[in-house]
N, C-alpha and C positions, 0 to 999 in steps of 0.2 A: 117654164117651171111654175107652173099656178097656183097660187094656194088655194086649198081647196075645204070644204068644212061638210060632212057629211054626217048622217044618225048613225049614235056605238048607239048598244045597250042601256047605258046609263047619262044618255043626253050625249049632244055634239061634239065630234074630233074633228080636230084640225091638221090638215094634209098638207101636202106637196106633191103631187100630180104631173108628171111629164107624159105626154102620149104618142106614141111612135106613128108616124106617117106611113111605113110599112104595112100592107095589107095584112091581116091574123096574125099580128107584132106576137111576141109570147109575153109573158106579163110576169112581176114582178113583186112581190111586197118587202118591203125594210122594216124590222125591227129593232127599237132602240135597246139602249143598255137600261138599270134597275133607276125605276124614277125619285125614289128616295136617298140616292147616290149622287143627281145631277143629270142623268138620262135626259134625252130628249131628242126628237127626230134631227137635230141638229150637231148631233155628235161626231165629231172628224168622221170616224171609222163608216156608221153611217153613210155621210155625207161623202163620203169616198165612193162606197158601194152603191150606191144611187146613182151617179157617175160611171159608173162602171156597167152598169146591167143599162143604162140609159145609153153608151156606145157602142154596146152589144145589139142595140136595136130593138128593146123591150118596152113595153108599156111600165113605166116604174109608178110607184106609191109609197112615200115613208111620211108616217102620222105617229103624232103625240099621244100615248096613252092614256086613258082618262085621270084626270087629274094636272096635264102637263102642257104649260104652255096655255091655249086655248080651250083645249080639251075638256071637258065637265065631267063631273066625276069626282071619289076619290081611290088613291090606291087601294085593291083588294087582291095584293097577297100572289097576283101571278092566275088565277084564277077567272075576274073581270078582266084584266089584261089580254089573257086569252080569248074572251069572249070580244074586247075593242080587236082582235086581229082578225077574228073569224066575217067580223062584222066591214073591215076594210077592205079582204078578199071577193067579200058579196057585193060592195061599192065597185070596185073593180073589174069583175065581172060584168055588172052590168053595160059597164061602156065597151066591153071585149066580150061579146058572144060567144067569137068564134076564133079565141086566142090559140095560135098555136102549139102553147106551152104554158106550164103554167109554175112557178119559181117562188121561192122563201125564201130573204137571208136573215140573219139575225146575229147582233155583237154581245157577247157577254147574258144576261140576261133574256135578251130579246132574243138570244139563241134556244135558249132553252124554250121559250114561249115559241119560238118557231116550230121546236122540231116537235112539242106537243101539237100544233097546227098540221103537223106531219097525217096524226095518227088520224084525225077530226074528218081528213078533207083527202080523199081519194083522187082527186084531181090534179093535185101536188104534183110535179113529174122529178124534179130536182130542188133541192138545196144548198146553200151557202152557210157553216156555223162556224163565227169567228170568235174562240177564245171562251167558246162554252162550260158553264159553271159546274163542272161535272162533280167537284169536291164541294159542291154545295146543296147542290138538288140532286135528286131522282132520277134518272134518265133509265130506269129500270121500263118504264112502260113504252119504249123503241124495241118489241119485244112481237111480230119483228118488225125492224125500221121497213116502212114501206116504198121506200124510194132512195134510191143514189146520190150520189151529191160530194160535197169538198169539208172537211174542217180545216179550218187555219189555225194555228196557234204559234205566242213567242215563248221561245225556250227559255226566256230569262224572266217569264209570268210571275210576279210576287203576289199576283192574286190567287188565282186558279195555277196550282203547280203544274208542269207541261205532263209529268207524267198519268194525271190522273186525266188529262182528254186525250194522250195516247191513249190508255185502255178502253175509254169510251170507243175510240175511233177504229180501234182493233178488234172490238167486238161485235163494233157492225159490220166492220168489213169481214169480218166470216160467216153473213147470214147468207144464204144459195140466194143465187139470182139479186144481191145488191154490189153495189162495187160503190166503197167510199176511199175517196183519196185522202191521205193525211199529211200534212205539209205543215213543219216548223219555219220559224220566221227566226233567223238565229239573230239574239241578242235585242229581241224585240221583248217589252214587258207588256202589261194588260192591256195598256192604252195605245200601245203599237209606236207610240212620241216620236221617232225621226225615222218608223221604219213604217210610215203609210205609204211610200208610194213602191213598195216590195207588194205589199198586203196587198194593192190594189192590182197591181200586176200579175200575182197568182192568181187572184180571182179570175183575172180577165182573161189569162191564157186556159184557163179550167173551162172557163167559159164557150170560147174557140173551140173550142175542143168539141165540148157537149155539145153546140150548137149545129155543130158542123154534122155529126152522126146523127142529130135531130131531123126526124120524126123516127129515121129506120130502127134506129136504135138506142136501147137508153146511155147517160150517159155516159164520156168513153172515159176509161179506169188509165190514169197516169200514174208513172214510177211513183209509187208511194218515199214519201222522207223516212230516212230511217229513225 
């Protein structure tokens, strides 16, 4: 797990870098949660998910947003943020050519910055959105969401209320040809606190799953939570 410090936009981020010994590994990027809140590529949830896409066999990458940590920069708003993501995917790429897949997850804010990464980058195959801000931000321009993927959330969320990323997650899942899975974490709040290794476990079987039907097919649609 190397640290790693590459060019964002607005001067140097600082990474963590694992790279799969696997020939055309499929790759990965981690997004943190809101860095004016305590964000940082070091955030359990994170730091879980890194771990998880890393023994799924992925080339993984979770970096500090400008301003955090090492990172130069200062916060702009979700906007430069997005541009330090665009710019980590392009670092990444260049050590994986010829990645077999190519994957975003993102906790809470870095959710939301993910799945704008969605719309940005065609390349995208699946997603991970853990506990996304949907009673906060706009998620109006997933319109339509261009790829497949899992949201997680805890039903006892005091931040983001569970039923406002159910209807996120129900309105993508009725767009033709995507299939999103939506999955409560029951009695789990924002920060997931004694229910991370649930959180990481769904990921991981979601994962299995989509990997497994990977390249023939996109990924495979599990019993949605009610």
């Amino acid at each position: 797990m190397p640290d790693v410090i590459f060019n964002g936009p607005d001067g140097r981020l600082e990474g963590r870098y694992h790279h799969s010994k696997s020939p055309n590994a499929p790759i990965a990027l981690l997004l943190h949660p809101h860095p004016q809140h305590g964000g940082t590529m070091n955030n359990k949830v994170v730091y879980g998910l890194y771990h998880t896409f890393v023994r799924r066999g992925f080339s993984t990458l979770r970096f500090n947003f400008r301003g955090v940590g090492r990172s130069q920069g200062r916060f702009d708003n979700g906007q430069g943020e997005l541009s330090d993501a665009a710019a980590a995917l392009d670092w990444m790429q260049g050590f994986n050519a010829n990645a077999g897949a190519c994957w975003v997850a993102g906790f809470s804010f870095g959710a939301w910055i993910g799945m704008q990464l969605l719309m940005r980058r065609p390349e995208i195959d699946g997603f991970v959105s853990v506990a996304p801000p949907a009673n906060v931000y706009d998620f109006s321009f997933l319109a339509p969401c261009p790829s497949s993927g899992l949201i997680v959330h805890g039903d006892a969320d005091e931040l983001v209320p569970e039923p406002s990323a159910a209807k996120l997650a129900h309105k993508l899942s009725a767009q033709r040809n995507i299939r999103v899975k939506y999955q409560t974490i029951a009695g789990a709040n924002h920060f997931f606190g004694d229910h991370l290794e649930t959180l990481t476990g769904t990921v991981e079987s979601y994962l299995s799953a989509a990997m497994t039907e990977w390249p023939a097919a996109p990924p495979l649609e599990l019993a949605a939570a009610p």
